[in-house]
VOPAGU-2260 file (C-alpha; in pm, 1 decimal, decimal comma):
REM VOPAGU-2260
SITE   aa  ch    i         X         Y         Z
SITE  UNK   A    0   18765,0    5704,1   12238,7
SITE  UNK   A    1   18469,4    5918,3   12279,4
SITE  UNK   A    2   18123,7    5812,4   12424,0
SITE  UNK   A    3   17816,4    5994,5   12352,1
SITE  UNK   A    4   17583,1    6137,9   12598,6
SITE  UNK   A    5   17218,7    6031,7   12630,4
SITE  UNK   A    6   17071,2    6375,6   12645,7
SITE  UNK   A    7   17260,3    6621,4   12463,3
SITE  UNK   A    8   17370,9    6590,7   12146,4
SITE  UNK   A    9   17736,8    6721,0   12074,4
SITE  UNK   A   10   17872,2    6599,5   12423,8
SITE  UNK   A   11   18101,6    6354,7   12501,5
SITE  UNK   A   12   18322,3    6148,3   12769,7
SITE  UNK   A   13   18654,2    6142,8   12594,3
SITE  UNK   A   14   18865,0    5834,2   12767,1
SITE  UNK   A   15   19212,5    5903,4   12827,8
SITE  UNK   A   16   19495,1    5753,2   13010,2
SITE  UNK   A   17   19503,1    5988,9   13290,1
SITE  UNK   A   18   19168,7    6084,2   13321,8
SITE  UNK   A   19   18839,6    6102,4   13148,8
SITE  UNK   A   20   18674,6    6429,4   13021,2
SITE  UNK   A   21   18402,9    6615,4   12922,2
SITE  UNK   A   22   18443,1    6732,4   12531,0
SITE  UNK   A   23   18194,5    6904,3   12343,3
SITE  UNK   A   24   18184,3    6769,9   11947,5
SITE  UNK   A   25   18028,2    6963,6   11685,3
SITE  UNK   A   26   18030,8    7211,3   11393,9
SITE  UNK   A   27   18082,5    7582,2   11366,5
SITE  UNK   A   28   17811,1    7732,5   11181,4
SITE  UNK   A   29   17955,4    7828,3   10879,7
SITE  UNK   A   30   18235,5    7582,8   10867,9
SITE  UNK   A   31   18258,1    7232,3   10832,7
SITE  UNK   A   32   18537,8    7111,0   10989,2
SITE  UNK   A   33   18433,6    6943,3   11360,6
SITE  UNK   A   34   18548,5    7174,7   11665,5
SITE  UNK   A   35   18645,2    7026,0   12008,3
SITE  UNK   A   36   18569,4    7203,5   12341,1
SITE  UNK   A   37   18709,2    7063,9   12641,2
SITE  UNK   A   38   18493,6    7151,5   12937,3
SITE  UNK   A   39   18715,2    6953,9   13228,3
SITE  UNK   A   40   18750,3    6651,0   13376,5
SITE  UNK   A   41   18471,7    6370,0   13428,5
SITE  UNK   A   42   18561,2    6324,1   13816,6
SITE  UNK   A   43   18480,1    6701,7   13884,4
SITE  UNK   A   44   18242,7    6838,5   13712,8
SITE  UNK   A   45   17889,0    6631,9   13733,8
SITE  UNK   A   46   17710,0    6504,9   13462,7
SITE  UNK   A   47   17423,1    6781,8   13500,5
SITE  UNK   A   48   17642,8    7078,3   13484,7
SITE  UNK   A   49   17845,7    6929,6   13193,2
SITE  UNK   A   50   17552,8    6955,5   12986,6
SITE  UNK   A   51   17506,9    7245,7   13110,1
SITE  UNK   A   52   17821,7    7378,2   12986,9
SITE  UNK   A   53   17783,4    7197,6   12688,0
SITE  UNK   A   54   17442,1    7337,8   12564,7
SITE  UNK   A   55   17618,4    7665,0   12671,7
SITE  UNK   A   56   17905,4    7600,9   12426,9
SITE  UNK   A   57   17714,8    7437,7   12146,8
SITE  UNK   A   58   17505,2    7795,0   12131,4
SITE  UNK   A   59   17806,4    8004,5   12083,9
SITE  UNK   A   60   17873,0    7717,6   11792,7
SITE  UNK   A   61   17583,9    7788,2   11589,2
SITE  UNK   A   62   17656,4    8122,1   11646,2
SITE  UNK   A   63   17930,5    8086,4   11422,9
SITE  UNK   A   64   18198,5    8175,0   11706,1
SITE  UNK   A   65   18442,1    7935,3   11809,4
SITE  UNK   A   66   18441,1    7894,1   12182,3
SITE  UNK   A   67   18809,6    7809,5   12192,2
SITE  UNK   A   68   18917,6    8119,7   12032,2
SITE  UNK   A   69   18657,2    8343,8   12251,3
SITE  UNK   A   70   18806,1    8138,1   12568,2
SITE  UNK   A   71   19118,1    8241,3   12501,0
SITE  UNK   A   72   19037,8    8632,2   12434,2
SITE  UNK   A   73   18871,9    8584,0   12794,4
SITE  UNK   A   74   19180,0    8437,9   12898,7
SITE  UNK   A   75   19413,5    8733,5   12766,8
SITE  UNK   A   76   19155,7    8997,1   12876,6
SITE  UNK   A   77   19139,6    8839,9   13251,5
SITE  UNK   A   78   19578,8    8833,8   13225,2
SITE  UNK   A   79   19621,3    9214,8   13130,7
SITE  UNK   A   80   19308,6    9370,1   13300,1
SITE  UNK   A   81   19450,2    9135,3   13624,6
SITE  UNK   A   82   19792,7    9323,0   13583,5
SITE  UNK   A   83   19949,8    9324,7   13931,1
SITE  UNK   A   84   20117,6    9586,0   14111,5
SITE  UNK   A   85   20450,8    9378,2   14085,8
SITE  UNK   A   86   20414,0    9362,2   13685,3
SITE  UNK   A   87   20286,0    9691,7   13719,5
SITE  UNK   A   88   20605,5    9851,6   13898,3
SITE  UNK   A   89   20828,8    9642,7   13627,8
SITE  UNK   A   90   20673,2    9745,2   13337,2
SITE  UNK   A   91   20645,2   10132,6   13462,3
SITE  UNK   A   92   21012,7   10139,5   13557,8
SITE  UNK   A   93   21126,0    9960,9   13219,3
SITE  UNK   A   94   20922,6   10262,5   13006,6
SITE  UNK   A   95   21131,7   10553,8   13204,6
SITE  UNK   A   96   21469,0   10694,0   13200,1
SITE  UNK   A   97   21528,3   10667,3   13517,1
SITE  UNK   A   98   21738,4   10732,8   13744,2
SITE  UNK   A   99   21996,4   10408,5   13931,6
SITE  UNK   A  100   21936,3   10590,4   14279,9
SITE  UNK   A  101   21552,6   10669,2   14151,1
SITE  UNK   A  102   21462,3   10288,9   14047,6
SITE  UNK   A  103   21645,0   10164,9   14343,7
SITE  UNK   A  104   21407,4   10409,5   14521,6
SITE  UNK   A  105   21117,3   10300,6   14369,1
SITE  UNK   A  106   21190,3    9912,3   14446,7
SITE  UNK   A  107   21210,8    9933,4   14785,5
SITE  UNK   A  108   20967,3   10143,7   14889,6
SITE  UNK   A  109   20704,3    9970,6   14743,8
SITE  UNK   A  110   20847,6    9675,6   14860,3
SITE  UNK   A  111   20836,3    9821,7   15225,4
SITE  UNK   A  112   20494,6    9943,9   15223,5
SITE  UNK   A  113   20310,2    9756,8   14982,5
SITE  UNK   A  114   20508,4    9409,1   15016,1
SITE  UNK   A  115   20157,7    9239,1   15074,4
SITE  UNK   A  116   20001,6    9389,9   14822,7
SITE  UNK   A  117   20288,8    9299,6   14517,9
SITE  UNK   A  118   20053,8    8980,3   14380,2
SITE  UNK   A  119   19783,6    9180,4   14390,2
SITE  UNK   A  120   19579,4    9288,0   14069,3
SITE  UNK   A  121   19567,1    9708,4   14064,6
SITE  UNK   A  122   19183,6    9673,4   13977,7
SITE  UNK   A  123   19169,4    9495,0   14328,0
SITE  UNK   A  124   19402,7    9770,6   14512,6
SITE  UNK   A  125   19011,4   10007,0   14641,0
SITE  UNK   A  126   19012,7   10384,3   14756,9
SITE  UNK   A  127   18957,9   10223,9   15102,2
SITE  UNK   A  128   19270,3   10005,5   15085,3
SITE  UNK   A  129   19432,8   10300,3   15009,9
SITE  UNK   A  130   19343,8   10510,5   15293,9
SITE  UNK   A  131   19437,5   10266,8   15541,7
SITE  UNK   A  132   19739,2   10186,0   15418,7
SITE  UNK   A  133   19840,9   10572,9   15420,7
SITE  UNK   A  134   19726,8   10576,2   15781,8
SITE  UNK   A  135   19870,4   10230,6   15872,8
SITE  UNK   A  136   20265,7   10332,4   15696,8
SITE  UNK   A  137   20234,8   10703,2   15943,9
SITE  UNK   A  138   20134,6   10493,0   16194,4
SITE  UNK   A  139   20326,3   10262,7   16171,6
SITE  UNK   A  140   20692,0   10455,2   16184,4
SITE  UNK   A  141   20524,8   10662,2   16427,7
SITE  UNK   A  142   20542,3   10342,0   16671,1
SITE  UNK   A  143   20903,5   10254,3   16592,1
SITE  UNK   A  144   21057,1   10617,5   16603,3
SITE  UNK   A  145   21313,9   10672,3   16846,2
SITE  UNK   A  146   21423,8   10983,6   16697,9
SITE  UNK   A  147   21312,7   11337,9   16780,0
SITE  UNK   A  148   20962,0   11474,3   16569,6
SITE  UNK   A  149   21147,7   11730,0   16296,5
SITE  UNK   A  150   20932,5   11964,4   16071,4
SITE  UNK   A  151   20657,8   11725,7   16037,8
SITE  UNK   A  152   20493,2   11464,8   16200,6
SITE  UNK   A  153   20694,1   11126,7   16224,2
SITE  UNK   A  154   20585,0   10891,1   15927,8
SITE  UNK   A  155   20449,4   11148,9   15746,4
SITE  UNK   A  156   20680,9   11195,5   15460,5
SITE  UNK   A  157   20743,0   10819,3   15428,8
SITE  UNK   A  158   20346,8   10778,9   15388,8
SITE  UNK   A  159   20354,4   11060,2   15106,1
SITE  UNK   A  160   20623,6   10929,9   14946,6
SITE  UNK   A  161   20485,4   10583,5   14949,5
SITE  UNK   A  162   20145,5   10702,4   14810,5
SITE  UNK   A  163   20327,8   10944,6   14525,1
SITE  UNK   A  164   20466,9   10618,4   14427,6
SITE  UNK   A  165   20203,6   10450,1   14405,0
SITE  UNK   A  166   20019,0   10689,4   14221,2
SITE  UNK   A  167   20236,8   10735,4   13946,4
SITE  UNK   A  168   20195,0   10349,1   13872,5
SITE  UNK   A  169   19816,2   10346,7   13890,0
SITE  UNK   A  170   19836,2   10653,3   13630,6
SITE  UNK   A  171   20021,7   10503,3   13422,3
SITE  UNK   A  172   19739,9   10267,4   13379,6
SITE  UNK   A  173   19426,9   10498,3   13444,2
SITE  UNK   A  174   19386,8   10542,1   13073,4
SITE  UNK   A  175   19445,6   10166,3   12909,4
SITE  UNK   A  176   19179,7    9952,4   12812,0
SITE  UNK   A  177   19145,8    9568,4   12661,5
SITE  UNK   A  178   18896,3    9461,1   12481,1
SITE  UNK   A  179   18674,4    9764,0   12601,8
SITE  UNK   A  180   18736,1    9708,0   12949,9
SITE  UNK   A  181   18921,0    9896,8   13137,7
SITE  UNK   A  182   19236,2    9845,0   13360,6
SITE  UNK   A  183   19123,6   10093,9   13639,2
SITE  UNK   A  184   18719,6   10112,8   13674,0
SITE  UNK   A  185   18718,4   10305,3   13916,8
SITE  UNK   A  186   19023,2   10488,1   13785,4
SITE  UNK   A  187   19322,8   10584,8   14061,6
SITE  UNK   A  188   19261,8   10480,3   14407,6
SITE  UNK   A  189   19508,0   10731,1   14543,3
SITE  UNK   A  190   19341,0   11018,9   14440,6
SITE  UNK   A  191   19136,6   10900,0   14796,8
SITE  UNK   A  192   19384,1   11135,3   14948,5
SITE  UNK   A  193   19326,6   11402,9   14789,3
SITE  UNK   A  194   18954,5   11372,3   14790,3
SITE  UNK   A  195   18910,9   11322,3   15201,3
SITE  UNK   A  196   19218,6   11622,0   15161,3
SITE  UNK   A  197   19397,4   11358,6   15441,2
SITE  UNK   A  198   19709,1   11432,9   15261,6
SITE  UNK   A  199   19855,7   11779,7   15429,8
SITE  UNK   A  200   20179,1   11971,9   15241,4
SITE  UNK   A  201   20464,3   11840,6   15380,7
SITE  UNK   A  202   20702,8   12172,5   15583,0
SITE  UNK   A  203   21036,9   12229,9   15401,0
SITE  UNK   A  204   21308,1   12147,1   15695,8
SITE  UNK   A  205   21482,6   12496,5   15753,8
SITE  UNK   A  206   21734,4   12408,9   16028,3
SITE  UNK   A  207   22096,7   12513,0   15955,6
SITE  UNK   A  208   22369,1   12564,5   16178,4
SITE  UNK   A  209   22474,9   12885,6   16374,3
SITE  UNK   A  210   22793,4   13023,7   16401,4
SITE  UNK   A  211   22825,5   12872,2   16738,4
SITE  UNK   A  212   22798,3   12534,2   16610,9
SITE  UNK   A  213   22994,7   12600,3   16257,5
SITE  UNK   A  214   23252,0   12695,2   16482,1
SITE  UNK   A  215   23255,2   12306,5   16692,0
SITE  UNK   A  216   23207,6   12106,8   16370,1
SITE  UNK   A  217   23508,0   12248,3   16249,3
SITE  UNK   A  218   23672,5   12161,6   16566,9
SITE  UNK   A  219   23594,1   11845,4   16589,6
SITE  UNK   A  220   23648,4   11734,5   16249,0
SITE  UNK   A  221   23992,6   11898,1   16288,3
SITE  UNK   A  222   24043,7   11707,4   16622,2
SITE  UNK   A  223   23943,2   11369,2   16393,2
SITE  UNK   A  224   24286,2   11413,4   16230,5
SITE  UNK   A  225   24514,8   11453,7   16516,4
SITE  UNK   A  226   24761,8   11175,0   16571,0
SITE  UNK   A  227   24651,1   11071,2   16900,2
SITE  UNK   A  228   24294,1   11105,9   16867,2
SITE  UNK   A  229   24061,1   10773,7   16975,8
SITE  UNK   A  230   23705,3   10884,7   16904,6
SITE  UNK   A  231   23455,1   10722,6   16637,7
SITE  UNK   A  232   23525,3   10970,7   16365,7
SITE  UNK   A  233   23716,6   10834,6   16088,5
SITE  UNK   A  234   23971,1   11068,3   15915,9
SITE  UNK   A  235   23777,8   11004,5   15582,0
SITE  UNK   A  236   23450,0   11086,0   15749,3
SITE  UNK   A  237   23578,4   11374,6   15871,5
SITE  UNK   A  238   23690,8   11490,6   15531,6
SITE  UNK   A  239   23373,3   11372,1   15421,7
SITE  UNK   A  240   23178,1   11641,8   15642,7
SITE  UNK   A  241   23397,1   11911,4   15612,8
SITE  UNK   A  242   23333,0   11872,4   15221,5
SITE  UNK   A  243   23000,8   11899,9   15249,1
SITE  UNK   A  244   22972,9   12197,9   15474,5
SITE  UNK   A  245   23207,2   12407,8   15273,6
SITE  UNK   A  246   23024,8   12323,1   14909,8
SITE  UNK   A  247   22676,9   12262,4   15029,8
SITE  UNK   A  248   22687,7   11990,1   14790,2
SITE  UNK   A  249   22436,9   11694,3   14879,3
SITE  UNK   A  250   22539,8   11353,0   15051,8
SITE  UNK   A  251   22536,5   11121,6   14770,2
SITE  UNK   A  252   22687,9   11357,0   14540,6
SITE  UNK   A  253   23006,2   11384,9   14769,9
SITE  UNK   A  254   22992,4   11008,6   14835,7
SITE  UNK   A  255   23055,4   10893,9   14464,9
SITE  UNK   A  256   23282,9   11191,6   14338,7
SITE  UNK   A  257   23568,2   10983,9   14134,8
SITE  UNK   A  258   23906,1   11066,2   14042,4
SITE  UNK   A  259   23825,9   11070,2   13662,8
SITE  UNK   A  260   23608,9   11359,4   13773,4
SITE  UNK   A  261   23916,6   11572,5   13889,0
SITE  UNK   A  262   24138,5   11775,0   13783,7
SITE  UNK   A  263   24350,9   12013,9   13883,2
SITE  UNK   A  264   24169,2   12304,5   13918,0
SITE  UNK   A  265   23793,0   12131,6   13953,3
SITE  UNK   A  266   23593,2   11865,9   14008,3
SITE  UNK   A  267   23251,0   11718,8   13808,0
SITE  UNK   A  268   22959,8   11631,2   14044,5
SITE  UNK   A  269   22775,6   11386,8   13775,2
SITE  UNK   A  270   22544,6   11234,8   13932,5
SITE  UNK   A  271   22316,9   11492,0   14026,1
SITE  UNK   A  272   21969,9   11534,2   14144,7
SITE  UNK   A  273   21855,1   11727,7   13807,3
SITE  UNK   A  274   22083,1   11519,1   13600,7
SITE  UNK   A  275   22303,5   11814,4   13470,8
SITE  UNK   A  276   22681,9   11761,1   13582,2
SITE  UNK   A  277   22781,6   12038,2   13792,2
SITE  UNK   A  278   23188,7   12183,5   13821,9
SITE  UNK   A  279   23344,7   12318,6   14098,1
SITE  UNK   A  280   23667,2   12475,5   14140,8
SITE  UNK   A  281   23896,1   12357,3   14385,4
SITE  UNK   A  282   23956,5   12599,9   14697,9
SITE  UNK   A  283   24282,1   12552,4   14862,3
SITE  UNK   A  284   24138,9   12335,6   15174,5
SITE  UNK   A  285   23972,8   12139,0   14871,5
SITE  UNK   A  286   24301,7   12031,7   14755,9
SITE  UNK   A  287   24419,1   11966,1   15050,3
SITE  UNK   A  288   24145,5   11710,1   15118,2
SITE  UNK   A  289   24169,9   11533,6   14777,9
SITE  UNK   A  290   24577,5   11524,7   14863,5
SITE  UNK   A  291   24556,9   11327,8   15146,9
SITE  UNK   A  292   24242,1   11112,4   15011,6
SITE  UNK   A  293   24477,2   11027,4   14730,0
SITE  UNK   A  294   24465,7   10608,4   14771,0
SITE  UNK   A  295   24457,1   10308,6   14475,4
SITE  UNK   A  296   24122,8   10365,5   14385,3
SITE  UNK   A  297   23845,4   10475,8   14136,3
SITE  UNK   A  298   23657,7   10678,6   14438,0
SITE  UNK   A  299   23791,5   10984,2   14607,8
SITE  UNK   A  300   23625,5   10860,4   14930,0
SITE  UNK   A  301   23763,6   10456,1   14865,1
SITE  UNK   A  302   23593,0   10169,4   15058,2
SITE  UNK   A  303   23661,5    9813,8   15022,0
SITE  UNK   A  304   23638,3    9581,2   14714,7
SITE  UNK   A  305   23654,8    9924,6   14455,6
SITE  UNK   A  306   23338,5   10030,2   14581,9
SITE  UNK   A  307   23288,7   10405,6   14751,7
SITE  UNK   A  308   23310,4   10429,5   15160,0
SITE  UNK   A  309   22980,0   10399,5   15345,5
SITE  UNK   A  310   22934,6   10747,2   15496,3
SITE  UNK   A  311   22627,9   10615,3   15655,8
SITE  UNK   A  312   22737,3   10703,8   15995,7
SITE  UNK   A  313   22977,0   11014,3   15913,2
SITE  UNK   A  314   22760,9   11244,2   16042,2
SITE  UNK   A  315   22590,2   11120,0   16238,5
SITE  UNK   A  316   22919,1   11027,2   16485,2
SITE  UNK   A  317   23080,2   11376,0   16389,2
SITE  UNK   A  318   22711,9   11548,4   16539,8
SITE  UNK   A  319   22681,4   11312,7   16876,3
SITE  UNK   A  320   23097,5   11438,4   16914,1
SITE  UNK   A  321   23001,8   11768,8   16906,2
SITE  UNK   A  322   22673,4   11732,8   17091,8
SITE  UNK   A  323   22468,4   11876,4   16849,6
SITE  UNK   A  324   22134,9   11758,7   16612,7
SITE  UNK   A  325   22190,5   11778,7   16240,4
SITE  UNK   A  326   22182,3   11596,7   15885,5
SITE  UNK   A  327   22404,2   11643,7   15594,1
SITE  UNK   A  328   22090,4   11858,6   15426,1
SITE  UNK   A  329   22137,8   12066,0   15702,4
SITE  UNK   A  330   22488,6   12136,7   15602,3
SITE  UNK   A  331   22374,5   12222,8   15240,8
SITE  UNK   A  332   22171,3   12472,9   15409,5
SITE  UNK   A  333   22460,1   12610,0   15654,0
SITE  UNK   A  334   22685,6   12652,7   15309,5
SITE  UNK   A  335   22369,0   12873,5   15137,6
SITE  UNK   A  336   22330,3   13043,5   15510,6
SITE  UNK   A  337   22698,0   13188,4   15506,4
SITE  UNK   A  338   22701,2   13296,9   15106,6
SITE  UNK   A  339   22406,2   13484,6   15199,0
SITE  UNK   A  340   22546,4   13655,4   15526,0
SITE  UNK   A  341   22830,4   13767,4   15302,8
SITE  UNK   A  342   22616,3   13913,6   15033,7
SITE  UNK   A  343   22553,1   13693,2   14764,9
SITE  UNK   A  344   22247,3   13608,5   14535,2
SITE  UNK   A  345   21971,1   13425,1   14610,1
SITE  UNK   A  346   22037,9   13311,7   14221,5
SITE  UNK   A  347   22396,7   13295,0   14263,9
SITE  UNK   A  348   22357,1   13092,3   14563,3
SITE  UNK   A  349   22092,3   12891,6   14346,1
SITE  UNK   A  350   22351,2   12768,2   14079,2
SITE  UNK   A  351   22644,3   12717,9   14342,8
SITE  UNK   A  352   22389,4   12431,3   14477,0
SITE  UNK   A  353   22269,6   12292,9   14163,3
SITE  UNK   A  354   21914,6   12442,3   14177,6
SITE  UNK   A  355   21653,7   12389,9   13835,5
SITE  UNK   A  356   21413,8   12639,3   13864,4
SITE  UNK   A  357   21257,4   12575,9   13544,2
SITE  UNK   A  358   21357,7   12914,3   13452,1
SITE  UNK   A  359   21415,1   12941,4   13065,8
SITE  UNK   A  360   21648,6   13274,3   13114,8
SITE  UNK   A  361   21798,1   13050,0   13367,1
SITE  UNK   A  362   21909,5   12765,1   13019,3
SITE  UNK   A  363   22103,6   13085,5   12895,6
SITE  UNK   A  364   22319,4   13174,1   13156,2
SITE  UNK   A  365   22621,7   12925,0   13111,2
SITE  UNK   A  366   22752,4   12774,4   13511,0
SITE  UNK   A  367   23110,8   12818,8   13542,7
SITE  UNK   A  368   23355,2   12708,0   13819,1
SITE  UNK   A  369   23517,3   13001,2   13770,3
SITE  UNK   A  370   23157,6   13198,1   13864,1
SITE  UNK   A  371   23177,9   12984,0   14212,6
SITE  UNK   A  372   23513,2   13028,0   14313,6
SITE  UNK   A  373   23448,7   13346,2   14502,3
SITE  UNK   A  374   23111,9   13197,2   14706,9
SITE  UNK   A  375   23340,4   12917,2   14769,6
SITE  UNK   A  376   23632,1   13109,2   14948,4
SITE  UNK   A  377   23408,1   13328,6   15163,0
SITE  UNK   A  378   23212,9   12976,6   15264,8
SITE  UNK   A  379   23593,1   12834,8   15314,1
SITE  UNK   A  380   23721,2   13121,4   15494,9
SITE  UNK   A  381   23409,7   13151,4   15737,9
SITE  UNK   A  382   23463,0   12782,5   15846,7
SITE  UNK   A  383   23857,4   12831,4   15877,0
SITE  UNK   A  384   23759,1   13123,8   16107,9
SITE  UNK   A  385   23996,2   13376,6   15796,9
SITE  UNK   A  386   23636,8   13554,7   15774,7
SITE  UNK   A  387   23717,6   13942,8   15727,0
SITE  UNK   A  388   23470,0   14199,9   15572,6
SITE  UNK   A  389   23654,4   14313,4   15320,6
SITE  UNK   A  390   23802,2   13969,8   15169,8
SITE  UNK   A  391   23654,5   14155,2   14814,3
SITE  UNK   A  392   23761,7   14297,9   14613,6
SITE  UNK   A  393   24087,8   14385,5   14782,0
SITE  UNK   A  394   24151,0   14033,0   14808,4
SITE  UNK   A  395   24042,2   13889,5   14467,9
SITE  UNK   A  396   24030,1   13504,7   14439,3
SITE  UNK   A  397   24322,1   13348,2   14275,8
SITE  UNK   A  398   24331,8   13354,7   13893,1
SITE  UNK   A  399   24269,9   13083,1   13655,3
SITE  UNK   A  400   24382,4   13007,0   13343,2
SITE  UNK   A  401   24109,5   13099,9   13074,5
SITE  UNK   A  402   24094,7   12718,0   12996,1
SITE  UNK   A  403   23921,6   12709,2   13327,3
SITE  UNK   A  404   23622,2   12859,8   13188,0
């Protein structure tokens, strides 16, 4: 039932069981067929702004445009040009081949420092917000560290990393437009940083480990294993160490080597940092390792329920045994520290570790295990304390059989 208004033509209460409303009635210019407008509900709007509304609407009728159909453009605009940073994030993960380790990255630091900010449209997200937040995450972590400052100030790299994050989502959306409008007016609101220059180069950590301190890692890792030792070092995180100082490879990469991976005269590192699988031959301590490692399970280093063993505290409990400060990075860089001292490469050195340079020359020359096996041994030998001058070439590595190649 509808009920005409005494002032403006083309409005209406329409009765309903749960409610009256305001309804404009009337013709599209151009067509004949009645269109219906509902403006909202008698009990909230007044009677003076419904007519209001309703001379509004009944202009854009004899126009010729339906108000229904330009209502719900609005609507659409408002819902993609209102993108949030939590749609945002989903959408700009889905469109990349990323990555497990890199997504899971992505997810939680965002989550961590911008958990607040998720429902949050990125047209809303200003240059200012930005530039607190940067200062707030340093802060922040500055507060709560208990650990010693390293290369750079505490926070720092978190912040950085945080804001690189974010600005990779806001360009993804710098250029996109609806209905002529555009996502980002005021285009990326990290680029804040870089205009105040608040954002300083982060130092490259340089710390390795001195013969001094090779020498007590190997020590204690070797005291790990002994029958009647009681301390906090696991055999397996031990072995875990040791692997890492003696093929510079990086934490995770060690962490999920599998079986499948193995063979008997290498090993596959496949989930890499540049996403190119990387083989390694197996040095006689090597095979040693994955001998006694040798359990019912997928994982070289096997945890509970067929997942990998947490390293998290490897070394972290093999460094406070030996009383000294380092991280399993700087155990990469003790590995490229003692192929240098015994004359190798910088680029040999480069492709033991994995490096992409970017080089094109670098796409031609073909990585073999073979090509590592003597960096290896000298790195092995060092550690085991077997270090003598002349280990080459009077003392060639063992051969391999041409398949090895």
């Amino acid at each position: 039932m509808f009920v005409a208004d005494t002032q403006v033509k083309g409005l209406f209460q329409k009765k309903g069981v749960t409610g009256d409303k305001w309804v404009v009635k009337a013709k599209q210019r151009g067509i004949n067929k009645p269109v219906t407008v509902t403006l909202g509900r008698v009990d909230v709007i007044q009677v003076r702004d419904a007519r209001r509304l309703a001379r509004e609407k009944l202009a854009i009728l004899a126009q010729g445009i339906n108000p229904n159909t330009q209502d719900k453009k609005a609507r659409a605009t408002d819902q993609y040009l209102g993108i949030t940073l939590e749609q945002a994030l989903s959408e700009y993960l889905s469109l990349r081949q990323l990555k497990p380790s890199t997504l899971t990255s992505y997810r939680q630091v965002v989550a961590r420092s911008f958990a607040d900010w998720l429902n949050k449209p990125l047209r809303e997200i200003s240059r200012r917000d930005v530039l607190s937040r940067y200062q707030g995450i340093q802060n922040g972590i500055a507060k709560r560290a208990i650990q010693p400052e390293k290369a750079n100030a505490r926070g720092l790299a978190e912040a950085q990393k945080a804001m690189r994050y974010l600005s990779a989502i806001m360009n993804s959306y710098a250029n996109d437009t609806y209905q002529g409008k555009s996502v980002l007016p005021d285009g990326n609101p990290v680029r804040v940083l870089k205009d105040k220059r608040v954002r300083s180069q982060l130092k490259p950590r340089r710390t390795f480990l001195d013969t001094s301190a090779r020498s007590t890692i190997f020590d204690v890792i070797a005291l790990a294993h002994h029958p009647s030792y009681r301390g906090k070092i696991k055999p397996q995180h031990a072995d875990f160490v040791y692997l890492l100082l003696i093929t510079g490879m990086r934490f995770k990469e060690a962490r999920l080597l599998r079986w499948q991976n193995i063979d008997s005269w290498s090993y596959t590192i496949t989930d890499t940092k540049n996403s190119v699988d990387h083989v390694l031959p197996i040095t006689p301590s090597v095979k040693q390792l994955f001998e006694r490692n040798r359990f019912d399970s997928d994982w070289l280093f096997a945890g509970l329920e067929g997942k990998p063993l947490s390293m998290s505290s490897a070394v972290a409990n093999v460094a406070e045994e030996a009383k000294l400060n380092f991280t399993a990075h700087d155990l990469r860089r003790t590995a490229a520290t003692i192929a240098s001292e015994h004359g190798f490469t910088r680029d040999q050195i480069g492709r033991l570790l994995n490096h992409s340079d970017g080089n094109v020359t670098d796409g031609y020359i073909q990585k073999t295990a073979s090509a590592f096996l003597p960096i290896l041994e000298v790195i092995e030998r060092h550690i085991l304390g077997q270090d003598i001058e002349d280990a080459y070439p009077e003392d060639p590595p063992m051969e391999l059989p041409s398949s090895f190649d």
